[in-house]
Legacy VTK file of the C-alpha trace (Angstrom):
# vtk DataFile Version 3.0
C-alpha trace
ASCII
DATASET POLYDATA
POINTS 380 float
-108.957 21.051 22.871
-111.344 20.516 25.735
-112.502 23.672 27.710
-110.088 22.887 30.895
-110.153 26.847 32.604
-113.227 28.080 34.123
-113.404 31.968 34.347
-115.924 34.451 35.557
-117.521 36.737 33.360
-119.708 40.131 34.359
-122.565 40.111 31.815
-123.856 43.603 32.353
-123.735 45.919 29.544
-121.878 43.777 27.520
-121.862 44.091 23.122
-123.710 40.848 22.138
-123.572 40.078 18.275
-124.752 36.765 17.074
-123.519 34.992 13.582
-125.827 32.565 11.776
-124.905 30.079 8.892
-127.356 28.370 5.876
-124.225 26.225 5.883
-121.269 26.031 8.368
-117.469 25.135 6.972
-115.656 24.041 9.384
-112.907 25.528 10.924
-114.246 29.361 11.047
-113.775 29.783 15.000
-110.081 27.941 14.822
-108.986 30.126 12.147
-110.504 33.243 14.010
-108.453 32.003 17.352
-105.274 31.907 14.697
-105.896 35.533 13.513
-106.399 36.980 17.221
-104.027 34.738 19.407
-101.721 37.620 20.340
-104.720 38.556 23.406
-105.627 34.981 24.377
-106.552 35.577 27.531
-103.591 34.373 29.405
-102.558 32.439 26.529
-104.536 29.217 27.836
-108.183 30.780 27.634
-108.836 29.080 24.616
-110.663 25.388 23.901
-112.525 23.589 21.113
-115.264 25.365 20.382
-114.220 28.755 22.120
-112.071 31.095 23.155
-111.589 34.593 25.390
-109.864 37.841 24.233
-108.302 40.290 26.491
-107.079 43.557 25.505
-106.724 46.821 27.115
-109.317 45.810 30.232
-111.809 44.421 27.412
-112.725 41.163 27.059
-114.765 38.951 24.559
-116.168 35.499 24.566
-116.489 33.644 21.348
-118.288 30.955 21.242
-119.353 28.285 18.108
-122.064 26.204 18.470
-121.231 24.181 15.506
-124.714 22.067 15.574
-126.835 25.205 15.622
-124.585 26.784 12.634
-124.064 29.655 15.133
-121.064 31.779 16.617
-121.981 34.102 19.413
-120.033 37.133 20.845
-119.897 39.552 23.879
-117.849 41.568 24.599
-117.332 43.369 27.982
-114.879 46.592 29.382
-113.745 49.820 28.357
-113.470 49.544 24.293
-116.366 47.320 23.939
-117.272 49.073 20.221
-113.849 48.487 19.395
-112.554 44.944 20.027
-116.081 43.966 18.167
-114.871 45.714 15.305
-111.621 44.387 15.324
-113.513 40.658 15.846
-116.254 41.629 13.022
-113.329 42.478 10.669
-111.161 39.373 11.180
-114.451 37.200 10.942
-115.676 39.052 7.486
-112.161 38.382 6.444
-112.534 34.468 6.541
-116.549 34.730 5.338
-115.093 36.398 2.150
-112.811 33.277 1.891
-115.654 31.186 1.537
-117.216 31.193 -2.383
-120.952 32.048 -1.307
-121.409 31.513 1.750
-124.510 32.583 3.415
-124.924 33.605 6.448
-126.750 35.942 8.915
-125.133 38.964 11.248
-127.731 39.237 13.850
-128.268 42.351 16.421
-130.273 42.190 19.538
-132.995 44.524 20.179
-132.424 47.389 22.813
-136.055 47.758 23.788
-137.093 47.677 27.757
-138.496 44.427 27.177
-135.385 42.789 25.830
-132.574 44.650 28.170
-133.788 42.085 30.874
-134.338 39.207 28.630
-131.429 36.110 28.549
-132.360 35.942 24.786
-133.204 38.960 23.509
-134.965 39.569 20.103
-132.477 40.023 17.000
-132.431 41.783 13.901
-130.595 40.894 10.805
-128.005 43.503 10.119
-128.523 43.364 6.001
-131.958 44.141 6.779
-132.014 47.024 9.412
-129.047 48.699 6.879
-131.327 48.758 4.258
-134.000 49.842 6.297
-132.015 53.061 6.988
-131.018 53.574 3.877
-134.887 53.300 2.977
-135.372 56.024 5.039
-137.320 53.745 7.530
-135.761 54.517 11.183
-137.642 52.836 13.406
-138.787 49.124 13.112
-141.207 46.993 15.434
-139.764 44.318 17.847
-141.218 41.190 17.664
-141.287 40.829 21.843
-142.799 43.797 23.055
-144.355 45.467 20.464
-142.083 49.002 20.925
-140.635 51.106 17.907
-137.319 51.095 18.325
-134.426 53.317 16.749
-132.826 51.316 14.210
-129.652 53.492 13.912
-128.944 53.198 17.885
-129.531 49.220 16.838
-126.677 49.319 14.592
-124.628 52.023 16.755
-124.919 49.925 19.684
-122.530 46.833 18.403
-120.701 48.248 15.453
-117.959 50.771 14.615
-119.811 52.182 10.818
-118.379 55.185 8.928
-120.759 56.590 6.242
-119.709 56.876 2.888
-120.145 59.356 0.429
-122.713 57.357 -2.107
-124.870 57.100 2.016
-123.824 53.703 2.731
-122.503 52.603 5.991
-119.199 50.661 6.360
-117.747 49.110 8.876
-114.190 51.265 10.841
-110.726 49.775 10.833
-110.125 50.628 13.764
-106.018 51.447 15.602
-107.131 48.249 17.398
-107.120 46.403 14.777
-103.486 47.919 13.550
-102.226 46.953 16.668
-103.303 43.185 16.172
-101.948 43.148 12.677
-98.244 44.315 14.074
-99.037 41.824 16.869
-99.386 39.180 14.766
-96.749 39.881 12.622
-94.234 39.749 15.440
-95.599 37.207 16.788
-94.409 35.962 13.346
-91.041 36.670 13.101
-90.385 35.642 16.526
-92.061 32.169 15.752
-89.472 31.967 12.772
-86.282 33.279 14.485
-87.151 30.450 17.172
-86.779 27.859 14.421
-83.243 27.080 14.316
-83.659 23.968 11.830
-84.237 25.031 8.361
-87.326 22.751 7.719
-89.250 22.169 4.216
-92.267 20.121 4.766
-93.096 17.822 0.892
-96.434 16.997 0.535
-97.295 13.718 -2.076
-99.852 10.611 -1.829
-98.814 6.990 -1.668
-101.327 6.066 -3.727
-99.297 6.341 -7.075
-96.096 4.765 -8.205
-94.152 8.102 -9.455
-94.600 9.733 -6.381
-92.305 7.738 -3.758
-89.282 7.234 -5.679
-89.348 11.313 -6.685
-89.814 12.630 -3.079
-87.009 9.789 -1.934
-84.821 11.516 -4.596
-85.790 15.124 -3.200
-84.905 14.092 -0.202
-81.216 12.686 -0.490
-80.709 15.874 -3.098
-81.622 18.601 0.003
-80.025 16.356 2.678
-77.101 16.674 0.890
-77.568 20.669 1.748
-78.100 20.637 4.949
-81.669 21.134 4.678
-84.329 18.531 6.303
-87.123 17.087 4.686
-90.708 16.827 6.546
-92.582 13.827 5.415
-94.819 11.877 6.673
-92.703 8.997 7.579
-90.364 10.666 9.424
-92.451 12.865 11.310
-95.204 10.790 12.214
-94.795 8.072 15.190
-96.312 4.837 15.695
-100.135 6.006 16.737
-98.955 9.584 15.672
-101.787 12.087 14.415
-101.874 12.567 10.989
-104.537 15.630 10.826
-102.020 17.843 13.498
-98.978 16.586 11.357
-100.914 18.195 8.427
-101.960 21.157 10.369
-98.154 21.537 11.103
-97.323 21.406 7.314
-100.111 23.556 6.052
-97.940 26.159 8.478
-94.690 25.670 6.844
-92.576 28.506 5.697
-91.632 25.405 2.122
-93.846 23.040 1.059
-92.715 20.808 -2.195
-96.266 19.561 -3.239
-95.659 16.436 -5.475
-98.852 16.820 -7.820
-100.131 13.628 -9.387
-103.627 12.605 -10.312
-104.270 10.587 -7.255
-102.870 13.698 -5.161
-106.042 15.483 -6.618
-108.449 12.522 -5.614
-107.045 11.807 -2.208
-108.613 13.610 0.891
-105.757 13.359 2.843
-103.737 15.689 0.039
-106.547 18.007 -0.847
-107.032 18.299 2.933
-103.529 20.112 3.264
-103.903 21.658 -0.045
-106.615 23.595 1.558
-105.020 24.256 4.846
-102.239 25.886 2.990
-104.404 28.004 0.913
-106.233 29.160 4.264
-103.117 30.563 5.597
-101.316 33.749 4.352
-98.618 33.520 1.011
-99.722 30.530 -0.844
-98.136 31.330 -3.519
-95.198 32.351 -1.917
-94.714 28.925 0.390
-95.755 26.091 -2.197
-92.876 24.506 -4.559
-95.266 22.407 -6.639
-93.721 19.645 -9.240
-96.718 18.238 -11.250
-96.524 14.690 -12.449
-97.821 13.932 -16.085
-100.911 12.302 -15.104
-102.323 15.563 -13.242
-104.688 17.280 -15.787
-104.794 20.530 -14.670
-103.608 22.272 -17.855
-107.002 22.165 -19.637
-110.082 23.524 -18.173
-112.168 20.382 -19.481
-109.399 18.300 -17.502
-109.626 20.593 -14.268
-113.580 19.741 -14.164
-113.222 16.359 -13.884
-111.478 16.752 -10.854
-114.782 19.105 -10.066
-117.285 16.397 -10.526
-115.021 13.927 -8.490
-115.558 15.864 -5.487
-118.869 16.653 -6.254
-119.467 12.761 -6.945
-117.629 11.877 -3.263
-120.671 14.650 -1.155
-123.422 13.470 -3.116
-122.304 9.443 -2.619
-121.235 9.909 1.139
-124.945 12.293 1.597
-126.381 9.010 -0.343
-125.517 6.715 2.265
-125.629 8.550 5.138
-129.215 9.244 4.706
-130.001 4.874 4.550
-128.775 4.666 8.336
-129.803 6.550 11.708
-128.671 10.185 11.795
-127.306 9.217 15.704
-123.773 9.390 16.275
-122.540 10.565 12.537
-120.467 13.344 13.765
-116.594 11.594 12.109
-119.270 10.837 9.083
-120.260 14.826 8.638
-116.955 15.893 8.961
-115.991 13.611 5.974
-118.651 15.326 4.523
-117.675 18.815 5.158
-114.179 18.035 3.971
-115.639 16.663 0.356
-117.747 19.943 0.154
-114.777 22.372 1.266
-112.381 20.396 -1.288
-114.799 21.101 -3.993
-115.179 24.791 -2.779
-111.622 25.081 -3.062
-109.965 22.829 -5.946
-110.861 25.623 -9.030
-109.029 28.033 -7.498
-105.587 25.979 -6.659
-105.983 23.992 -9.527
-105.542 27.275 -11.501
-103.028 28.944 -9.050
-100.989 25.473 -9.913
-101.494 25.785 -13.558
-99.915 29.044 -13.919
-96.988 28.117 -12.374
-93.574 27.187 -13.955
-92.982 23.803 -12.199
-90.496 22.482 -14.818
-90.661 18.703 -15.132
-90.108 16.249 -12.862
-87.214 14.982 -15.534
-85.854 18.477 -15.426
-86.078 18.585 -11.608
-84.047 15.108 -11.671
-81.351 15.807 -14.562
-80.132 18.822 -12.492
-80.280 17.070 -9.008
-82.911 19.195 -7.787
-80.951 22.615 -8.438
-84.097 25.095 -9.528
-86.200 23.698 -6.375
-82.838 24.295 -3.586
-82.189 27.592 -5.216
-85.825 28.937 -4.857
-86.658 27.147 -1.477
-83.044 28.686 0.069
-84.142 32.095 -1.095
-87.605 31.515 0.645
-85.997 29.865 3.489
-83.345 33.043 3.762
-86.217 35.856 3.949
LINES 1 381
380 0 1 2 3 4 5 6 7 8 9 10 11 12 13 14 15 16 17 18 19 20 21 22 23 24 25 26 27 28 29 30 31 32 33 34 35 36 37 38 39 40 41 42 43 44 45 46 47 48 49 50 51 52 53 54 55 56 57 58 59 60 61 62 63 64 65 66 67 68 69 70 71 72 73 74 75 76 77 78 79 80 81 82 83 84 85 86 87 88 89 90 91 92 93 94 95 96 97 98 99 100 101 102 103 104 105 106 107 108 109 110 111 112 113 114 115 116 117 118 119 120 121 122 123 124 125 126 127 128 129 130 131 132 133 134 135 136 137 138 139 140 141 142 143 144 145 146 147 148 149 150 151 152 153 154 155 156 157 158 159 160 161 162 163 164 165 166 167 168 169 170 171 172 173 174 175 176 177 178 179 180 181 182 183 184 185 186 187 188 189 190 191 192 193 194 195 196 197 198 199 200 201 202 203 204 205 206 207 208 209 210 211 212 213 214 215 216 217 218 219 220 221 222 223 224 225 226 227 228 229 230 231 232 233 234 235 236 237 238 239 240 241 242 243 244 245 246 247 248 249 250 251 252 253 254 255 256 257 258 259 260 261 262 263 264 265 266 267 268 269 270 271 272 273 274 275 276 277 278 279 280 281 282 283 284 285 286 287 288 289 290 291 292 293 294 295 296 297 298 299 300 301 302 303 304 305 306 307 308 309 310 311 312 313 314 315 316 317 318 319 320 321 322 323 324 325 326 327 328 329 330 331 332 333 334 335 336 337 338 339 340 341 342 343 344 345 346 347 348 349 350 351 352 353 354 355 356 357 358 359 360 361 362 363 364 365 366 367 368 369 370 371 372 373 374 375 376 377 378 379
């Protein structure tokens, strides 16, 4: 969404911690908003590429600048050291989602110089911990010229317990218990407000086995009482697929009809990998895997590897022949491709492990196993 609200903000001693990325996935500052809605400020302070906390007269701004692979946030009030641990944790929590991702927590300096400056100079966090742990407490900034403590640079943003080998860690804070039972209300509520029991079935067009079996699933739980979410039903004429996929990757149920063109189709692996971003995969996907989806061997699961790594390498092919102006759709693509690949050894060996039972089984008992174990999820 488009930043609609305009709010003040009082930018005197405030916490400022800046993330960096070698490479930025998309989607790190809308999952963060996810994890910390409960203190939205006001519920509505919240837009595309930021959003502002409020919690026990403290406030913090994050903000993503998405071209300069940068987040930035500062945090303001009476548990300044606090609220950035609670954001720090939640935001190390999605990094460490993320196979390898590199990136940069960056501290500004605290010299005279840089109190007054609008952008300070920074020091990488990795580097002034190992600094300390060097034995080195004092290191030069780059500005003025002035030693400065590097243990008040690390005190002054973050929340660090020292461990008994000497290395610092960050606090979990009673802040951050209080978000968790936040959220987990917030939860519950969400669910008791959902008076139609819903399964959402996930499945590609692109085959022939895939229709006919999800039409079948769908008369078979019908018959229960329990609606089926598909596309075709919940999608109107100049609808939004990507929020009707956002709203499935959310789903308490989610039948995922696994073929091989499932596994190639962007569309599918995009809300395979919005289901694995949110909590319980396990416990919310009902996969049934169609004969043509190799996923049993690992020399089959690779091929779906190098097809994703084939679809980056093509799309980086061709977008480097025309002007770099105006590619943003084109980088998202991109991003997606890259994100799929990230993701698809993982899932494709979560899916392996599971009984699914055959879609002939599935049919010969009119869909028995999958009402039983979707009711009991649906009954929690």
């Amino acid at each position: 969404m488009k930043k609609l609200i305009d709010y003040t903000w009082d930018d005197r001693n405030n916490l400022i911690l800046r993330y960096t990325y070698t490479f930025m996935p998309k989607g790190i500052l809308t999952r963060l908003i996810v994890e910390t809605h409960p203190w939205i400020e006001q519920q509505k302070l919240v837009w595309k590429n930021g959003v502002v906390l409020n919690k026990d007269q403290t406030r913090a701004e994050i903000i993503e600048n998405y071209n300069q692979r940068e987040i930035k946030i500062r945090v303001a009030g009476n548990r300044t050291k606090e609220l950035m641990a609670v954001i720090t944790h939640e935001l190390e929590k999605i990094h460490n989602s993320y196979e390898r991702l590199q990136y940069q927590t960056l501290v500004p300096c605290n010299c005279e110089t840089c109190k007054n400056l609008p952008t300070p100079y920074s020091y990488s966090l990795e580097k002034l911990n190992k600094r300390l742990n060097a034995g080195r407490y004092q290191i030069e900034c780059e500005n003025s010229y002035e030693m400065v403590d590097v243990r008040r640079l690390i005190d002054n943003v973050m929340l660090q317990d020292i461990r008994a080998d000497g290395e610092l860690k960050p606090q979990v804070t009673q802040l951050q218990s209080e978000l968790e039972q936040q959220r987990e209300e917030s939860l519950k509520q969400h669910l008791k407000d959902s008076n139609q029991k819903e399964v959402f079935i996930s499945y590609t067009w692109r085959d022939q086995q895939s229709k006919p079996l999800v039409e079948k699933i769908e008369q078979a739980f019908q018959a229960k009482g329990i609606k089926i979410i598909r596309d075709t039903n919940a999608i109107g004429y100049k609808g939004r697929f990507k929020e009707f996929m956002q709203r499935l990757s959310r789903s308490t149920c989610v039948i995922l009809v696994i073929s091989d063109q499932y596994l190639k189709s962007p569309n599918c692996m995009f809300e395979l990998v919005q289901i694995a971003k949110n909590e319980e995969f396990g416990d919310r996907i009902f996969p049934i895997v169609l004969p043509d989806a190799q996923i049993y061997e690992a020399t089959d699961r690779l091929k779906y590897v190098e097809y994703w790594e084939n679809k980056v390498q093509e799309l980086d092919a061709a977008l480097k022949k025309v002007s770099a102006a105006n590619l943003d759709g084109f980088r998202e693509d991109i991003d997606l491709y890259a994100e799929i690949r990230q993701y698809l050894p993982r899932l494709a060996n979560i899916l392996k492990d599971m009984n699914t039972l055959t879609p002939d089984i599935h049919s010969q008992s009119d869909f028995e196993e999958l009402l039983n174990a979707i009711a009991q999820r649906l009954d929690e």
